[in-house]
MMTF fields as JSON, N, C-alpha, C and O atoms, coordinates in Angstrom:
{
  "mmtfVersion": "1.0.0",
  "mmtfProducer": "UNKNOWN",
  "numBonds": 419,
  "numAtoms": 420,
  "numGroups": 105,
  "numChains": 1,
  "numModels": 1,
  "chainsPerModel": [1],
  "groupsPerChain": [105],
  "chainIdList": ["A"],
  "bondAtomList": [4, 2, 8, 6, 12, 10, 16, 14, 20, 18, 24, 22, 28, 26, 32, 30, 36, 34, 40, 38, 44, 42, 48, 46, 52, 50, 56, 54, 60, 58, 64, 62, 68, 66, 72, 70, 76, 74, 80, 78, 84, 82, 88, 86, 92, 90, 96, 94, 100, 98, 104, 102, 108, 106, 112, 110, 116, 114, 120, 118, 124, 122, 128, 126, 132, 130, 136, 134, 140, 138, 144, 142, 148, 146, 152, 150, 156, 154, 160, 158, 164, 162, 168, 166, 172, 170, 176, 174, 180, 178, 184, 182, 188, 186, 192, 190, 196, 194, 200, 198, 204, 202, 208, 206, 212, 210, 216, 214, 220, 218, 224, 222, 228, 226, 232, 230, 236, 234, 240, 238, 244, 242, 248, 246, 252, 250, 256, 254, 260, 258, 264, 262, 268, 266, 272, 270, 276, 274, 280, 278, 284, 282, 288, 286, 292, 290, 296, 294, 300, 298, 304, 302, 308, 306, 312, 310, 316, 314, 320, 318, 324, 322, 328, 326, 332, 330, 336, 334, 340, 338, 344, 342, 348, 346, 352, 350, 356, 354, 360, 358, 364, 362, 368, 366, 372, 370, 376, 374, 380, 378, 384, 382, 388, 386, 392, 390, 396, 394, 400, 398, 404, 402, 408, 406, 412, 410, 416, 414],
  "bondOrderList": [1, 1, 1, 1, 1, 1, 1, 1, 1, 1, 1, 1, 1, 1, 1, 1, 1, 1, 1, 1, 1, 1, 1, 1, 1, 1, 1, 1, 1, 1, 1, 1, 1, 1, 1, 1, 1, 1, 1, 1, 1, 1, 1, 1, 1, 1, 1, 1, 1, 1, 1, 1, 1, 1, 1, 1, 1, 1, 1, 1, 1, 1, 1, 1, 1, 1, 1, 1, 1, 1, 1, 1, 1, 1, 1, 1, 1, 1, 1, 1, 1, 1, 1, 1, 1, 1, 1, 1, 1, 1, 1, 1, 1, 1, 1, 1, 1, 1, 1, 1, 1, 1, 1, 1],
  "groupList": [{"groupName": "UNK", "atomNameList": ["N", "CA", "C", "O"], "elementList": ["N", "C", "C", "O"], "formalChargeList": [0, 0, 0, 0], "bondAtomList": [1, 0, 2, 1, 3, 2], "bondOrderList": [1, 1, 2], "singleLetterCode": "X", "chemCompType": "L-PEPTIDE LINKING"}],
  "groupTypeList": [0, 0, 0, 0, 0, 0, 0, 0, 0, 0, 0, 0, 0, 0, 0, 0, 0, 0, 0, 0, 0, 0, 0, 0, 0, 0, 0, 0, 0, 0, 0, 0, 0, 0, 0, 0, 0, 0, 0, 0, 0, 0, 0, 0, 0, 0, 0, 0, 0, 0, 0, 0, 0, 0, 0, 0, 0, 0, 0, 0, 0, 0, 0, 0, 0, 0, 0, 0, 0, 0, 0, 0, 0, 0, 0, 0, 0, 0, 0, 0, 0, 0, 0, 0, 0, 0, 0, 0, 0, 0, 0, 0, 0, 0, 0, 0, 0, 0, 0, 0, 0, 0, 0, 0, 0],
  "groupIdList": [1, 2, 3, 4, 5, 6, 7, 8, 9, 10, 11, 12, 13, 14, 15, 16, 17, 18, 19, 20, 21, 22, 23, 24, 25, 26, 27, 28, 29, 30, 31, 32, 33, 34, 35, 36, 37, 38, 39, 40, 41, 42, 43, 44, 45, 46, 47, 48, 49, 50, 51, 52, 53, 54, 55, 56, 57, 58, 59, 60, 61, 62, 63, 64, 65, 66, 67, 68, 69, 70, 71, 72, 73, 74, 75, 76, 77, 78, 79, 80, 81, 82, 83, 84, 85, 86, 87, 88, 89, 90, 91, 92, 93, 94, 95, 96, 97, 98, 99, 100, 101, 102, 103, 104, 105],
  "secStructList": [7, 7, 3, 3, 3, 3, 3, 3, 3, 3, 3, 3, 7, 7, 1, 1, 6, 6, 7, 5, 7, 7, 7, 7, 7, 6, 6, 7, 3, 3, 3, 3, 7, 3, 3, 3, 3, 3, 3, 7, 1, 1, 1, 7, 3, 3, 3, 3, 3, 7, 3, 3, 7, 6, 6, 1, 7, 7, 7, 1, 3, 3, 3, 3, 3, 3, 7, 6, 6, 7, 3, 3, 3, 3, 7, 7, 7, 3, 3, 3, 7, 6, 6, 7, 3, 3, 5, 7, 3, 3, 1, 7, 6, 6, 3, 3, 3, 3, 3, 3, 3, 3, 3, 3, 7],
  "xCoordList": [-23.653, -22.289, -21.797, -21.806, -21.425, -21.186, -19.598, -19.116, -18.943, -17.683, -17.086, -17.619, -16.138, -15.998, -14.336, -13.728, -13.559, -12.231, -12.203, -13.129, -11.032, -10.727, -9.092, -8.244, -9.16, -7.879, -8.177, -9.12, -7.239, -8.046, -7.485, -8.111, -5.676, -5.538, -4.348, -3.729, -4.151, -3.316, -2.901, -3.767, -1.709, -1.154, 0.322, 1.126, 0.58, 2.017, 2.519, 1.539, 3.515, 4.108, 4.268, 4.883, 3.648, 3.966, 5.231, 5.758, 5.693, 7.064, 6.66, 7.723, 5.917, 5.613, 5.138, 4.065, 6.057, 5.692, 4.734, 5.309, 3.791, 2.716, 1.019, -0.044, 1.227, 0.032, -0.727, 0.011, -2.13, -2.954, -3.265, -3.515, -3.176, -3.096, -4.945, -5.424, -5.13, -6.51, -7.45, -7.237, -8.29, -8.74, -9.745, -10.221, -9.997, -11.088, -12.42, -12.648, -13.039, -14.67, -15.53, -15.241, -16.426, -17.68, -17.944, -18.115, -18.035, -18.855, -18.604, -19.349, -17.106, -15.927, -14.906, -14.11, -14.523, -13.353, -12.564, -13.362, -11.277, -10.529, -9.321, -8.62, -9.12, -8.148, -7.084, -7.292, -5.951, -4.929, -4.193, -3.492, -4.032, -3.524, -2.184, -1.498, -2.256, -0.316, -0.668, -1.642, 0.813, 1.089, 2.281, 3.304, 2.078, 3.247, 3.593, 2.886, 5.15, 5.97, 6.616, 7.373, 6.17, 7.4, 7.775, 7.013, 9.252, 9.943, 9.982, 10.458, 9.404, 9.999, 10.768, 11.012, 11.517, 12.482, 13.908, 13.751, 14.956, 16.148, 17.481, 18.671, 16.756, 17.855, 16.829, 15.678, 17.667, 17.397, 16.546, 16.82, 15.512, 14.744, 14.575, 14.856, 13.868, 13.043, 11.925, 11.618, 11.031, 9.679, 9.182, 9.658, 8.439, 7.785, 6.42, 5.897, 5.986, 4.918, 4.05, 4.73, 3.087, 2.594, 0.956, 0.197, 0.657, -0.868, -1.807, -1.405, -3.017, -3.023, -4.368, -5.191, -4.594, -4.779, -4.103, -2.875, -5.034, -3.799, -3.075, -2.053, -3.967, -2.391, -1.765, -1.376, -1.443, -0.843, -0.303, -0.241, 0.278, 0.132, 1.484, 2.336, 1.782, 2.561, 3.701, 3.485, 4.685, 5.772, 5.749, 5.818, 5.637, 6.172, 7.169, 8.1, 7.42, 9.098, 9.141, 8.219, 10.041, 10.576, 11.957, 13.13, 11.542, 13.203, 14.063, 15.234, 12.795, 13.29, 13.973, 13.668, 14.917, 15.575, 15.163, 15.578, 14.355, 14.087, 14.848, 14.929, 15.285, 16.0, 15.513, 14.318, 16.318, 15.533, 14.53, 14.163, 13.672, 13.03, 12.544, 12.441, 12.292, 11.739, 10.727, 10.13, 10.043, 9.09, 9.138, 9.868, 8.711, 8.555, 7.011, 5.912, 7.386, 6.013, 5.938, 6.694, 4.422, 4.592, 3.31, 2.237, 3.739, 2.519, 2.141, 2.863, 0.651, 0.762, -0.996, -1.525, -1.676, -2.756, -2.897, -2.818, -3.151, -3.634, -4.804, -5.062, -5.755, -6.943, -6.879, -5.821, -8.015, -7.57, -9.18, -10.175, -9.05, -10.914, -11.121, -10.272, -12.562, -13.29, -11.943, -10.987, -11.869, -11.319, -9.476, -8.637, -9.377, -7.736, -7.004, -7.529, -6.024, -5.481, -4.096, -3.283, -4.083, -2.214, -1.918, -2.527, -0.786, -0.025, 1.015, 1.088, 2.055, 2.699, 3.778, 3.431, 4.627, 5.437, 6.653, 7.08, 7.12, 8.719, 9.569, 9.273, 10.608, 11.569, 11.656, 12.603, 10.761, 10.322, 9.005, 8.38, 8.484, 6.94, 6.897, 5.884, 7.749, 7.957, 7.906, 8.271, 7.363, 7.346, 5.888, 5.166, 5.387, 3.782, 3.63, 4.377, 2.424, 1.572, 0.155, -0.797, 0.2, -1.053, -1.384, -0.643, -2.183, -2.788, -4.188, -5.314, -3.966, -4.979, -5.465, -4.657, -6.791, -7.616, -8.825, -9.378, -9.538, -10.949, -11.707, -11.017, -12.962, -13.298, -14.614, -15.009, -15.1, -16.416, -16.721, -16.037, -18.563, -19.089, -20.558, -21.497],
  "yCoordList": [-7.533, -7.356, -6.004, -5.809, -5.175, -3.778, -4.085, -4.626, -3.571, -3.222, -1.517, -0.665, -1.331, 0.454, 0.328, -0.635, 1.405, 1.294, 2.546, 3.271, 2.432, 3.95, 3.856, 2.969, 4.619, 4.74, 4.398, 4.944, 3.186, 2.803, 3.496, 3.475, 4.249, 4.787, 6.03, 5.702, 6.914, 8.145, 8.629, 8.765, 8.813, 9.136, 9.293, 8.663, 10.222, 10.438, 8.923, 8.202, 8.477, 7.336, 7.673, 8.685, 6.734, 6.983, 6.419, 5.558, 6.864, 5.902, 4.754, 4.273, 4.189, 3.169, 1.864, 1.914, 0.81, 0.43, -0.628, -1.716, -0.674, -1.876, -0.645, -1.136, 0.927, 1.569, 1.02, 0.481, 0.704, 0.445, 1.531, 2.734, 0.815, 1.948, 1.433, 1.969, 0.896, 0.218, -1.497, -2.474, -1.417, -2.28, -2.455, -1.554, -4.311, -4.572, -4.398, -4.969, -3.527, -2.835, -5.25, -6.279, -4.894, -6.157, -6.437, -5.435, -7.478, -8.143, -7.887, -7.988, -7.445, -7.317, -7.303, -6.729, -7.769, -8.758, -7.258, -6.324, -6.927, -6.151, -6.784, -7.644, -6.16, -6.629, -5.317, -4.463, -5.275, -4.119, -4.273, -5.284, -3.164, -3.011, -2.319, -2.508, -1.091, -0.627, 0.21, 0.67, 0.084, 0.768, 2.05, 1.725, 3.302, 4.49, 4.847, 5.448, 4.357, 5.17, 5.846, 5.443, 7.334, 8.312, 9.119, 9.362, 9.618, 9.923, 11.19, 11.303, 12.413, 13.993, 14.609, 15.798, 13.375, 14.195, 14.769, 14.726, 15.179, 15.575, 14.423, 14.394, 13.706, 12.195, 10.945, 10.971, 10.007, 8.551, 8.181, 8.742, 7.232, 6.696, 5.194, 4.735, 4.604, 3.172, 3.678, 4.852, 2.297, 2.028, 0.661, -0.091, -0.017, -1.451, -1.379, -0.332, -2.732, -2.917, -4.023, -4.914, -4.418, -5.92, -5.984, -5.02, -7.317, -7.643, -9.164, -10.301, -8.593, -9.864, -9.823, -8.941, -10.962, -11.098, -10.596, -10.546, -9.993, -9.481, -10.204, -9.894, -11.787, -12.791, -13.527, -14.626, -12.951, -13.507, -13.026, -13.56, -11.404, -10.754, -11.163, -11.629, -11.091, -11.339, -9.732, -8.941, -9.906, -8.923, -8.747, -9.763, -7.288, -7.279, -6.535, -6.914, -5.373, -4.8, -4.795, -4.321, -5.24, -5.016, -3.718, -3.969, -2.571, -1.804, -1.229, -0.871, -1.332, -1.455, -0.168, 0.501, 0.287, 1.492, 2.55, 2.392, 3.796, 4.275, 5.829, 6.772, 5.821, 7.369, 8.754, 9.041, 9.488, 10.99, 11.398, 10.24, 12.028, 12.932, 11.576, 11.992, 10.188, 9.431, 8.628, 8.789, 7.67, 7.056, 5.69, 5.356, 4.672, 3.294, 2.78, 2.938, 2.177, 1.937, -0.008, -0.802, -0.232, -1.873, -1.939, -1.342, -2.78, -3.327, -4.905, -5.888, -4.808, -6.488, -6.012, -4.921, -7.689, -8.364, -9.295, -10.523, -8.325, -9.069, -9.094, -8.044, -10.024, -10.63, -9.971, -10.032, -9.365, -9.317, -9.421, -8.85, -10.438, -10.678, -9.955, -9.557, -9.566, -9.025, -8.727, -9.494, -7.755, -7.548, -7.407, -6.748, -8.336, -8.205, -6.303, -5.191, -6.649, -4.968, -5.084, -6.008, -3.748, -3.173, -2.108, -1.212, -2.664, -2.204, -1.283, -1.105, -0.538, -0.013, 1.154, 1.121, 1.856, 2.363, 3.129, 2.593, 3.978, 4.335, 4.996, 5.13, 5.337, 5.487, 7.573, 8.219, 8.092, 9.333, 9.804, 9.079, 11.039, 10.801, 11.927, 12.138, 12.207, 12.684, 11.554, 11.753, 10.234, 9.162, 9.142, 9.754, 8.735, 8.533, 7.209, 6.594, 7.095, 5.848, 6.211, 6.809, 5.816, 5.931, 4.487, 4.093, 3.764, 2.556, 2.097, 1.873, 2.042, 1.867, 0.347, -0.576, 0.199, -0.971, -1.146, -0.294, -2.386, -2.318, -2.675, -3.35, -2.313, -3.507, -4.107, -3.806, -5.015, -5.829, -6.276, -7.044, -5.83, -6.113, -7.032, -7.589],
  "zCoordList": [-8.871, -8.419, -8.911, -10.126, -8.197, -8.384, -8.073, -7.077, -9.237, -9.283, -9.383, -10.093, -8.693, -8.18, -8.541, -8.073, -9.455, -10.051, -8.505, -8.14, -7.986, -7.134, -6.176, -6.081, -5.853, -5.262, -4.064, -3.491, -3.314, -2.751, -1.077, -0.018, -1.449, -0.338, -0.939, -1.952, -0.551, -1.095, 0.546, 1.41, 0.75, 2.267, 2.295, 1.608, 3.185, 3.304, 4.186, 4.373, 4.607, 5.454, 6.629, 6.964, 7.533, 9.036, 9.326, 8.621, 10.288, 10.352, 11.088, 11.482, 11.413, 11.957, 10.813, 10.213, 10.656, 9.253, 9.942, 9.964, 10.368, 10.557, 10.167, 9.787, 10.4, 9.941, 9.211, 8.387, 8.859, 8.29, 6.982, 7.049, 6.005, 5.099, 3.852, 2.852, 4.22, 3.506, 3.646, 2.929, 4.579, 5.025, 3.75, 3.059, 3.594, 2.264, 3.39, 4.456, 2.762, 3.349, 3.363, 2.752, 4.324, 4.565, 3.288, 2.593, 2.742, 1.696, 0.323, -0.651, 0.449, -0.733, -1.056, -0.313, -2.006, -2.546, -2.83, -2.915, -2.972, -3.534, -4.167, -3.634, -5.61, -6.705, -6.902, -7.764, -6.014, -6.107, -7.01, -6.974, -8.388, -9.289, -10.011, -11.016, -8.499, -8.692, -7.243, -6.648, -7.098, -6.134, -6.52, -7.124, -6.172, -6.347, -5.195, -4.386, -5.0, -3.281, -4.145, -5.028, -3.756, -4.014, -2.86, -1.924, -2.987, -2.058, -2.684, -3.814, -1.891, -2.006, -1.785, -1.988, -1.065, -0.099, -0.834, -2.054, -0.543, -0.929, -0.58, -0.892, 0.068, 0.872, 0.3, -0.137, 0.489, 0.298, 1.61, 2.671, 1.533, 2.696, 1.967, 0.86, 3.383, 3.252, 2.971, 2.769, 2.962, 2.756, 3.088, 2.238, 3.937, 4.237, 3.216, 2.834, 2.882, 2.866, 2.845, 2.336, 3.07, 3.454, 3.09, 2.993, 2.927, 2.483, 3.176, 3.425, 3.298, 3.984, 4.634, 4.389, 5.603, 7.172, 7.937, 7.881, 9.052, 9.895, 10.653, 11.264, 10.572, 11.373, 10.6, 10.997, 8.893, 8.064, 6.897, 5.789, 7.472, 6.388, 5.632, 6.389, 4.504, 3.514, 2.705, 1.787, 3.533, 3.103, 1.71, 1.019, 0.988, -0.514, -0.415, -1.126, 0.341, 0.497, 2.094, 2.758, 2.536, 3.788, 3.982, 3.706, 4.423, 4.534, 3.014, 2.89, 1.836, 0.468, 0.66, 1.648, -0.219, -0.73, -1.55, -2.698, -1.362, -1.915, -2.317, -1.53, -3.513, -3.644, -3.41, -3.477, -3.173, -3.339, -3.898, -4.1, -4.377, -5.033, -6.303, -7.457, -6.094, -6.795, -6.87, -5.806, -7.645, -7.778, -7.756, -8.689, -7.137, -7.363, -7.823, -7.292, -8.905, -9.14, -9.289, -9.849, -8.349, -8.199, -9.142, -9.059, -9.981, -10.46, -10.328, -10.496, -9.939, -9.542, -9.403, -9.189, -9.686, -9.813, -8.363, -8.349, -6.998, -5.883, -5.334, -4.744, -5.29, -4.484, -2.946, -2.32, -2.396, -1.254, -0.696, -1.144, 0.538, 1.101, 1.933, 2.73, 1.911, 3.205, 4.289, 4.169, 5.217, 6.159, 5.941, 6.555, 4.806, 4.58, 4.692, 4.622, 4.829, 5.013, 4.257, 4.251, 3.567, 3.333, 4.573, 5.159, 4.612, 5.807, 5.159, 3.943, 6.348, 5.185, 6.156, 7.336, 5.979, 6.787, 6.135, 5.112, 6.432, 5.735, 6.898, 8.085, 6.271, 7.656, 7.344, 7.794, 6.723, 6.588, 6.095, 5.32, 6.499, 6.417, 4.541, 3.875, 4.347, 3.261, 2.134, 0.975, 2.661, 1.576, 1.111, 1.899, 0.298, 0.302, -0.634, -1.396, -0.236, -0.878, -1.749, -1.247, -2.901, -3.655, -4.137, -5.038, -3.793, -3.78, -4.96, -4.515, -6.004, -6.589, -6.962, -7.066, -7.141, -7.528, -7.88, -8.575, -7.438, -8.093, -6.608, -5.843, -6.165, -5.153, -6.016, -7.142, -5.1, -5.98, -5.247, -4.57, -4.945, -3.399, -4.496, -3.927]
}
């Protein structure tokens, strides 16, 4: 069992909040460990984000509030199987996502 620590996605935000932002690769489990939305911008924006199946994915911010020129940081211990995906979106592309975890194939 080969375990790999890595980032598992780093990206500015599409405004489209359903984008695919990290699919779990064939014949491995992924354990997501924090998530960083920071906003560069000079104004306040949103941010979506979701986990899952894709016919079951599970909201963790919907439309959240994010300030100017700041950082949100999620920390959390989530399982995610074969094929599961984070989804993900903001209402400016000046938002980004850095996604880190473990996978284990």
């Amino acid at each position: 069992m080969a375990t790999t620590t890595k980032a598992l996605a780093r990206a500015a935000a599409s405004l489209t909040t359903t984008t695919v932002l990290y699919t779990v690769p064939a014949s491995t489990t992924t354990v997501v460990s924090n998530i960083a939305v920071t906003n560069t911008a000079a104004s306040a924006g949103t941010f979506t984000l979701a986990m899952g199946p894709s016919a079951g994915q599970i909201a963790l911010h919907t439309t959240t509030a994010i300030a100017a020129n700041t950082t949100v940081y999620i920390d959390l211990k989530q399982v995610l199987a074969t094929t599961n995906t984070i989804t993900g979106g903001a209402s400016a592309i000046t938002i980004n996502f850095h996604i880190s975890g473990v996978e284990i194939s």
